[in-house]
MMTF fields as JSON, N, C-alpha, C and O atoms, coordinates in Angstrom:
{
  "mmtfVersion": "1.0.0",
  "mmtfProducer": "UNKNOWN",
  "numBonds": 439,
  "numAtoms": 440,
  "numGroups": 110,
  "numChains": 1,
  "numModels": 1,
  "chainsPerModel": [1],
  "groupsPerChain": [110],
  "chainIdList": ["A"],
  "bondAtomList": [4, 2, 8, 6, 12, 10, 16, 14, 20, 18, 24, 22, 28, 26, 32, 30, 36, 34, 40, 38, 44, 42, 48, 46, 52, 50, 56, 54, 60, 58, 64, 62, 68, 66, 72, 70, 76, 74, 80, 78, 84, 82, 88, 86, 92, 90, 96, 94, 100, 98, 104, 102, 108, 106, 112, 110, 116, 114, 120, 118, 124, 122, 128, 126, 132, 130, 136, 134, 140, 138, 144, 142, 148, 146, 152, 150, 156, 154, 160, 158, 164, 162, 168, 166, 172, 170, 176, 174, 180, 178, 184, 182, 188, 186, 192, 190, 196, 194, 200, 198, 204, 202, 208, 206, 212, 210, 216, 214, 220, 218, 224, 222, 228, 226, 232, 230, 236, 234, 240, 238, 244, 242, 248, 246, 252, 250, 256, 254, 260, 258, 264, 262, 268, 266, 272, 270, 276, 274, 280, 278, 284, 282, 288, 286, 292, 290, 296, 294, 300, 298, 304, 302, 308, 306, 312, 310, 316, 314, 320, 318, 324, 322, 328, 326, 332, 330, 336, 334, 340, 338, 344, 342, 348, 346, 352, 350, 356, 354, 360, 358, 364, 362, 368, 366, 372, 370, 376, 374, 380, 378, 384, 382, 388, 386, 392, 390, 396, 394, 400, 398, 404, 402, 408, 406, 412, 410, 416, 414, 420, 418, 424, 422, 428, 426, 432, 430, 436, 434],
  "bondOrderList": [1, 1, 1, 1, 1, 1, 1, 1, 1, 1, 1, 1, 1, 1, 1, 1, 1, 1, 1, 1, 1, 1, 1, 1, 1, 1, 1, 1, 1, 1, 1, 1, 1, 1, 1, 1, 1, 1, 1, 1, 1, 1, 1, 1, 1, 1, 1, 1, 1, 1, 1, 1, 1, 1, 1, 1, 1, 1, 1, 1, 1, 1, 1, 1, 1, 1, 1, 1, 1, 1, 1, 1, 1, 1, 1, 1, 1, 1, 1, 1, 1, 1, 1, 1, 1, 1, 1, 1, 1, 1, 1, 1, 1, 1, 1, 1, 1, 1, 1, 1, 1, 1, 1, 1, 1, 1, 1, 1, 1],
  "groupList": [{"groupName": "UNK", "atomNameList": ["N", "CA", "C", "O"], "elementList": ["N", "C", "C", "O"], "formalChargeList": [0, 0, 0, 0], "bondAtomList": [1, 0, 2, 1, 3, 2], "bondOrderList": [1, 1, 2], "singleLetterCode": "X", "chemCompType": "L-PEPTIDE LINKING"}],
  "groupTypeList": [0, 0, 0, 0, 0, 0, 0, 0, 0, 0, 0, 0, 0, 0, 0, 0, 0, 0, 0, 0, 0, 0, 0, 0, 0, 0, 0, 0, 0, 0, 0, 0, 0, 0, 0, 0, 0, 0, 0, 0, 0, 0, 0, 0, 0, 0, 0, 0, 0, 0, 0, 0, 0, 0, 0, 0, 0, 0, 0, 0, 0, 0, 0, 0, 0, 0, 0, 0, 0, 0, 0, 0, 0, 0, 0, 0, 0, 0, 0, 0, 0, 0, 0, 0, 0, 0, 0, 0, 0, 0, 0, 0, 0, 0, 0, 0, 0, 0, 0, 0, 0, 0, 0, 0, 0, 0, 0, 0, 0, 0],
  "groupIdList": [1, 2, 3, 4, 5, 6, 7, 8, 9, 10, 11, 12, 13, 14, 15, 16, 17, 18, 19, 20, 21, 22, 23, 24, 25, 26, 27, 28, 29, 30, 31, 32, 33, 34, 35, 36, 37, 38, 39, 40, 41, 42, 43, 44, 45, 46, 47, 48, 49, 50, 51, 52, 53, 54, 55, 56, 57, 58, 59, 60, 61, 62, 63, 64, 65, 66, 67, 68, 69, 70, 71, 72, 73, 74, 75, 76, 77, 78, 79, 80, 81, 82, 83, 84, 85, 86, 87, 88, 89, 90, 91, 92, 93, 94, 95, 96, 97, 98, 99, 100, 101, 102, 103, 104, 105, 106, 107, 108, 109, 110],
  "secStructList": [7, 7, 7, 7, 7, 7, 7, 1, 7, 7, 2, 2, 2, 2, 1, 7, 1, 1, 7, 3, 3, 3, 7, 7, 5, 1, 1, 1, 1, 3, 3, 7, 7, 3, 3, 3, 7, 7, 1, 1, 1, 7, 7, 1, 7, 3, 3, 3, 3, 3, 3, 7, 7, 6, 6, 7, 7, 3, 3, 3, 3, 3, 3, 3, 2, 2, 2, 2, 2, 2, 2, 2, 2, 2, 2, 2, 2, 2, 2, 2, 1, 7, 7, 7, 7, 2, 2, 2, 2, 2, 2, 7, 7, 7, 7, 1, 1, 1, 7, 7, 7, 6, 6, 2, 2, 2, 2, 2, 2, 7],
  "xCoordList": [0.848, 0.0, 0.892, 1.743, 0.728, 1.145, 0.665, -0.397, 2.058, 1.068, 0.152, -0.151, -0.3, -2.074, -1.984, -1.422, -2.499, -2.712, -3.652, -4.473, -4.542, -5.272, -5.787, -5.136, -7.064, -8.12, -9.067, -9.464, -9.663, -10.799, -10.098, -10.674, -8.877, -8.358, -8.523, -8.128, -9.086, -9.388, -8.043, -6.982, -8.227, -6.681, -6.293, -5.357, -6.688, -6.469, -5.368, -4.582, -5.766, -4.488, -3.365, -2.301, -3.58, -2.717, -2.038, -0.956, -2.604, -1.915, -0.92, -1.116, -0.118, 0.581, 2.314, 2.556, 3.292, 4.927, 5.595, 5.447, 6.326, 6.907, 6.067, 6.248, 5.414, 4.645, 5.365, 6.449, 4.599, 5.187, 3.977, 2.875, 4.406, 3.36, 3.697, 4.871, 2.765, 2.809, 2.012, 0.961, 2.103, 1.298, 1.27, 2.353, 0.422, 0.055, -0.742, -1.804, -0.028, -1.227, -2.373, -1.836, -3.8, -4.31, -4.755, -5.124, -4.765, -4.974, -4.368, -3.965, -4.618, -4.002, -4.814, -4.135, -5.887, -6.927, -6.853, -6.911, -6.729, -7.438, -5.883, -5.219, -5.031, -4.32, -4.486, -5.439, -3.916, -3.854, -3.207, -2.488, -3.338, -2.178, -3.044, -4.205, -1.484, -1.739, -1.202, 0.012, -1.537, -0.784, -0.602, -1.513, 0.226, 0.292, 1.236, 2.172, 0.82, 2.319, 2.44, 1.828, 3.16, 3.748, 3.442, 2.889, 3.737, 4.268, 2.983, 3.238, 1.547, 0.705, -0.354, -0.052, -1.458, -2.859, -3.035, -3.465, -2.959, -3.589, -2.58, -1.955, -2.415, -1.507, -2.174, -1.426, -3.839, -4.14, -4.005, -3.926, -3.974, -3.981, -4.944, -5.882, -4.921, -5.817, -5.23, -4.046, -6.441, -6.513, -6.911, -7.515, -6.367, -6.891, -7.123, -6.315, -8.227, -8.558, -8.844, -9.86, -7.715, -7.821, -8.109, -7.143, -9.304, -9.805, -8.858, -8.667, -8.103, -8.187, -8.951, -8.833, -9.58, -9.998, -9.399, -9.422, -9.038, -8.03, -7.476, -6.985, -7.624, -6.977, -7.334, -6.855, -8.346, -8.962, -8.455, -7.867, -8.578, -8.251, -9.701, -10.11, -10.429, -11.486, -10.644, -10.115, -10.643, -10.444, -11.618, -12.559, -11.647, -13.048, -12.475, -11.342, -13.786, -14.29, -12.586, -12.295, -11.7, -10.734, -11.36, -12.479, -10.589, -10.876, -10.383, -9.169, -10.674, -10.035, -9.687, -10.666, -8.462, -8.145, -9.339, -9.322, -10.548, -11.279, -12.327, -13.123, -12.549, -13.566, -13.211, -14.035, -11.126, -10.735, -11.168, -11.837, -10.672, -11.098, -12.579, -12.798, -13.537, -14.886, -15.155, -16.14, -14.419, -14.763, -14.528, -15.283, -12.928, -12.705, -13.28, -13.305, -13.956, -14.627, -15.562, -15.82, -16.289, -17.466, -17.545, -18.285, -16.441, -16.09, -15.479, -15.227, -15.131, -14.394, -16.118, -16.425, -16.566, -18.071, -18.767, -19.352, -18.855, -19.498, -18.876, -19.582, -17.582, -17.006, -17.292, -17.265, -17.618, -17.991, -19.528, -20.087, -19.759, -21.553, -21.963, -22.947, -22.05, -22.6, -22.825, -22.058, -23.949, -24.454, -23.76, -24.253, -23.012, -22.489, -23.805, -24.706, -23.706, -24.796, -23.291, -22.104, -24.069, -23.445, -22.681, -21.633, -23.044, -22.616, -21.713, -20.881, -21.775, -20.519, -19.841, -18.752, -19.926, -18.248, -17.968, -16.802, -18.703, -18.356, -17.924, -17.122, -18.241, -17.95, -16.857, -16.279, -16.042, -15.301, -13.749, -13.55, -13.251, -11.733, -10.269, -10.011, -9.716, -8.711, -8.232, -8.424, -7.612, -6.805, -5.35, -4.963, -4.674, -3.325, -3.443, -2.649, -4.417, -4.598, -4.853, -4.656, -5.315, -5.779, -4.747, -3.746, -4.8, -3.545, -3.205, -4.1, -2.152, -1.858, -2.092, -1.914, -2.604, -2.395, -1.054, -0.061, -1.366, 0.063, 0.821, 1.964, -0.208, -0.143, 0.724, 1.492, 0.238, 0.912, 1.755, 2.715, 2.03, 3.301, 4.595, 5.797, 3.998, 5.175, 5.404, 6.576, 4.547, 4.62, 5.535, 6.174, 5.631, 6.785, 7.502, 8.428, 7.635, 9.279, 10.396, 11.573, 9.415, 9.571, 10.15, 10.304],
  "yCoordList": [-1.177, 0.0, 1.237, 1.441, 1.768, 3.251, 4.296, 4.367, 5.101, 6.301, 6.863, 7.01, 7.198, 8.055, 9.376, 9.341, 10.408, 10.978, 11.258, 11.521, 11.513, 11.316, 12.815, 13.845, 12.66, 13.774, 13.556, 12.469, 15.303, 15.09, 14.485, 13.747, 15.08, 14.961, 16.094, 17.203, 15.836, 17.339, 18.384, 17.949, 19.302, 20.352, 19.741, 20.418, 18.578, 18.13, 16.917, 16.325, 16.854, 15.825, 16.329, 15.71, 17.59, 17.683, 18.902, 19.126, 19.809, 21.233, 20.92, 21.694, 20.153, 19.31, 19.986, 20.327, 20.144, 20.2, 19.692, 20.007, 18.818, 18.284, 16.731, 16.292, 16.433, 15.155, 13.711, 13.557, 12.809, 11.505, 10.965, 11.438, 10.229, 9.119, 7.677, 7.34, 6.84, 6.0, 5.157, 5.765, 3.659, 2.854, 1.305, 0.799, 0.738, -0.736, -1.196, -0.705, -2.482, -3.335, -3.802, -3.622, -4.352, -5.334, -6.187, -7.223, -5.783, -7.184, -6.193, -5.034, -7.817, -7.341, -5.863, -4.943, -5.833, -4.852, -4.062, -3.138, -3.265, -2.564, -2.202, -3.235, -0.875, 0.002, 0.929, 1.555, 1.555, 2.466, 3.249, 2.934, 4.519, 5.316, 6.157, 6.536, 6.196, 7.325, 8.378, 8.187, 9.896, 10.877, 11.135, 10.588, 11.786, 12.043, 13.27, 13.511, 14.235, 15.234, 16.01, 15.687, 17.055, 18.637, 19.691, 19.866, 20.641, 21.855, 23.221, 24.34, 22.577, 23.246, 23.444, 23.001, 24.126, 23.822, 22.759, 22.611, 21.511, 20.348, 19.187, 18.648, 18.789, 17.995, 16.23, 15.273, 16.179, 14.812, 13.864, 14.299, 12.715, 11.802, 11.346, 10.68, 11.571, 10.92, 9.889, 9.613, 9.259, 7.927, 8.183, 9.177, 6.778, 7.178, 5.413, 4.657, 4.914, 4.071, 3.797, 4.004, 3.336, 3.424, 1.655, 0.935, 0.887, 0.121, 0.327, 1.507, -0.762, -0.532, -1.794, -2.881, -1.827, -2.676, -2.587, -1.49, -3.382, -3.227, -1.518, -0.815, -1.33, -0.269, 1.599, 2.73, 0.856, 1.734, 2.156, 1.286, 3.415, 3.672, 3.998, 5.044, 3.626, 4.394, 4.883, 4.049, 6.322, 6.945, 6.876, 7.647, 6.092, 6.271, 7.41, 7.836, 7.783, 9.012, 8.649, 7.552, 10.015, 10.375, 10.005, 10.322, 9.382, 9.094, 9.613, 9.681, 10.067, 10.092, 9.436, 8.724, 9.007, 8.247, 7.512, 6.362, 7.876, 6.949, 6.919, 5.988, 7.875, 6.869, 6.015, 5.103, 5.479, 4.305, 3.229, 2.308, 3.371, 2.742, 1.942, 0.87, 2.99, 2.244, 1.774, 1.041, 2.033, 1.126, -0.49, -1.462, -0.304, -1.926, -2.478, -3.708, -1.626, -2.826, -3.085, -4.283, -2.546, -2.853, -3.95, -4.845, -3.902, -5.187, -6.281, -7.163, -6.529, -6.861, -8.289, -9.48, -7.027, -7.792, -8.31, -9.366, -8.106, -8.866, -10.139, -11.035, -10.069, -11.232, -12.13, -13.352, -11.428, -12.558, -13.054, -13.771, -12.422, -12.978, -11.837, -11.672, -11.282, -10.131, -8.601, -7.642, -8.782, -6.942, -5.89, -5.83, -5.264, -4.105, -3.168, -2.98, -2.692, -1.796, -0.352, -0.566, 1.088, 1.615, 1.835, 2.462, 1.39, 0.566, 0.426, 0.985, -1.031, -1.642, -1.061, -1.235, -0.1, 0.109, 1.315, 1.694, 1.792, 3.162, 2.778, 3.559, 1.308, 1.097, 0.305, 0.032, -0.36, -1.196, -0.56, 0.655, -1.034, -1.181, -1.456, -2.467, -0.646, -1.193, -2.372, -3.094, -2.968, -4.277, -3.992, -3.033, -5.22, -5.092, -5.118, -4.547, -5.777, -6.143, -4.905, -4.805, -4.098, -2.526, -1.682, -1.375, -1.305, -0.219, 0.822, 1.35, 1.087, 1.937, 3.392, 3.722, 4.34, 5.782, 6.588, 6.906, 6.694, 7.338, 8.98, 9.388, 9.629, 10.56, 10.312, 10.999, 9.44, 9.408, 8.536, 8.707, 7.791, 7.406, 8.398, 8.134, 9.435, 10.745, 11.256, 11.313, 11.628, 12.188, 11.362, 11.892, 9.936, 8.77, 9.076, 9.236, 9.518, 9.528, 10.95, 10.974, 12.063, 13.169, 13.264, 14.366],
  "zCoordList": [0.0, 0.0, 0.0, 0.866, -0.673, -0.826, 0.531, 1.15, 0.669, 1.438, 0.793, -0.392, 1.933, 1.822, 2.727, 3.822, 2.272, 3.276, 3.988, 3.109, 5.581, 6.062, 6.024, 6.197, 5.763, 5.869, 6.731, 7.151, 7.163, 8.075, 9.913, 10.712, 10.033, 11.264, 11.929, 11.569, 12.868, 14.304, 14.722, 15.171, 14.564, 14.896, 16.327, 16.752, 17.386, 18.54, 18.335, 19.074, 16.79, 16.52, 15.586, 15.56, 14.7, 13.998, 14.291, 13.747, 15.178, 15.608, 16.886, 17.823, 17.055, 17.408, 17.171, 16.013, 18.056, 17.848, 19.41, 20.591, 18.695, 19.699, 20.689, 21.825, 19.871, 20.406, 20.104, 19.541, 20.558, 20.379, 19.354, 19.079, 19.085, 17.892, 18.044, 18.192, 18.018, 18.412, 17.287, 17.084, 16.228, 15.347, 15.803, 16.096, 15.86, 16.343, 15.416, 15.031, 14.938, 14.122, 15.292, 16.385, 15.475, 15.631, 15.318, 15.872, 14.265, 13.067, 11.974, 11.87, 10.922, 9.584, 8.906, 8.45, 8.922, 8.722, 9.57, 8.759, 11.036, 12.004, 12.318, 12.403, 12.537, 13.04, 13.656, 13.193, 14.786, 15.253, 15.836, 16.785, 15.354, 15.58, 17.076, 17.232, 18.22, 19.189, 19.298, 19.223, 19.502, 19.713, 20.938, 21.559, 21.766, 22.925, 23.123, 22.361, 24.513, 24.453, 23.389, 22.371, 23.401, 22.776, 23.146, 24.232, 22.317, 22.869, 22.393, 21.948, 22.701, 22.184, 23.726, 24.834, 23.427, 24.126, 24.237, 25.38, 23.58, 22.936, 23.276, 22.362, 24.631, 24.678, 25.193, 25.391, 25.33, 25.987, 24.885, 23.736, 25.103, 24.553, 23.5, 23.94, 22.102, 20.979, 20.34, 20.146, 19.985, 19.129, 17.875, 17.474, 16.973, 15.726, 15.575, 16.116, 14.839, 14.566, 12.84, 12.177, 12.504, 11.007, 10.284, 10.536, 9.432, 8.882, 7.728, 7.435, 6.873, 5.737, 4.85, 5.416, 3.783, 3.125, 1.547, 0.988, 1.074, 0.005, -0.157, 0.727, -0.926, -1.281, -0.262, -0.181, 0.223, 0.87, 2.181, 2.823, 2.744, 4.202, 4.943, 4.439, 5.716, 6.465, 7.98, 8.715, 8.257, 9.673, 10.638, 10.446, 11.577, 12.489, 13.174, 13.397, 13.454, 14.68, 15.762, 16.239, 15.885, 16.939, 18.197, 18.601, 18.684, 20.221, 21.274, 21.083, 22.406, 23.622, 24.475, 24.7, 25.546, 26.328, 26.686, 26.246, 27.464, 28.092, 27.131, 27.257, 26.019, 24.882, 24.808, 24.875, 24.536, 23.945, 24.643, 24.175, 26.112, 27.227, 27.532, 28.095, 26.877, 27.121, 26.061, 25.977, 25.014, 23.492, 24.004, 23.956, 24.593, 24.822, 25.664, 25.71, 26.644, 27.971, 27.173, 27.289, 26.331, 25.301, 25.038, 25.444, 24.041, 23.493, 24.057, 23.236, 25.294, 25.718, 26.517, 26.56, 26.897, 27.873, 26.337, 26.58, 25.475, 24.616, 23.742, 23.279, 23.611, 23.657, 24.628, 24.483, 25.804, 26.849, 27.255, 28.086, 26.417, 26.222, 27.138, 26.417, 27.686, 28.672, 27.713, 27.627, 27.174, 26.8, 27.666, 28.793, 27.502, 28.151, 28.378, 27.56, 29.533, 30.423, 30.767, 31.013, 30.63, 31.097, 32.095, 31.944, 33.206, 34.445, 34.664, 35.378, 33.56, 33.37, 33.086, 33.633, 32.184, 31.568, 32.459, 32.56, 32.953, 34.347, 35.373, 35.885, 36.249, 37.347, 36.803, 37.855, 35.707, 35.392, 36.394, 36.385, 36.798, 37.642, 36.695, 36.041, 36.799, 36.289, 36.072, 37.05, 35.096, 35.344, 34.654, 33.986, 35.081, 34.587, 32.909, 32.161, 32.553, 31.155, 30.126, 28.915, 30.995, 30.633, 29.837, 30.485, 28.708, 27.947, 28.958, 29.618, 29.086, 29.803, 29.214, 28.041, 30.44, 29.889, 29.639, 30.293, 28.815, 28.053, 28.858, 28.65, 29.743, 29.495, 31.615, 32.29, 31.768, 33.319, 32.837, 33.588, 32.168, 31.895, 31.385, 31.373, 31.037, 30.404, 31.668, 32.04, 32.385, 34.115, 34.965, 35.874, 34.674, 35.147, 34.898, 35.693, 33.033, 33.114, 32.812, 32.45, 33.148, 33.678, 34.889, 35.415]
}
């Protein structure tokens, strides 16, 4: 695949100097890129959730740290046969299994 360039990104992700970037496969299809940090207004943590299907790129809706967060308990309780209830994913507890936040991890190593 050729680069592409991405359109329709929020100035929360691209008005950005001095940040970190971060890309993860999860599958062969489903990537995602994180931004975190710099030297702007705009320094919390966004997600980018990018589909590709052949030739194609789809960008889902930018995420925030704990949108990302309640996306996966989502999915996470329905893999397990349990309908996610708001509840759930509000009262959910940390686990070790949990992605870490990026943004107290920079505060670590500050």
């Amino acid at each position: 695949m050729k680069w592409k360039k991405l359109t329709n990104i929020p100035n929360t992700v691209t008005n950005r100097y001095g940040h970190s970037l971060s890309v993860w496969n999860e599958t062969q299809t489903i990537h995602w890129i994180i931004v975190f940090g710099g030297f702007s207004s705009v320094t919390d943590t966004r997600l980018i959730k990018i589909i590709t299907s052949g030739r194609d790129l789809v960008v889902q809706p930018v995420l925030e740290n704990n949108e990302y967060r309640q996306e996966r308990a989502r999915q996470r309780l329905a893999q397990a046969g349990h309908p996610p209830s708001t509840e759930d994913i509000l009262d959910k507890k940390p686990q070790k299994s949990d992605p870490l936040d990026y943004s107290q991890v920079l505060l670590l190593i500050i």
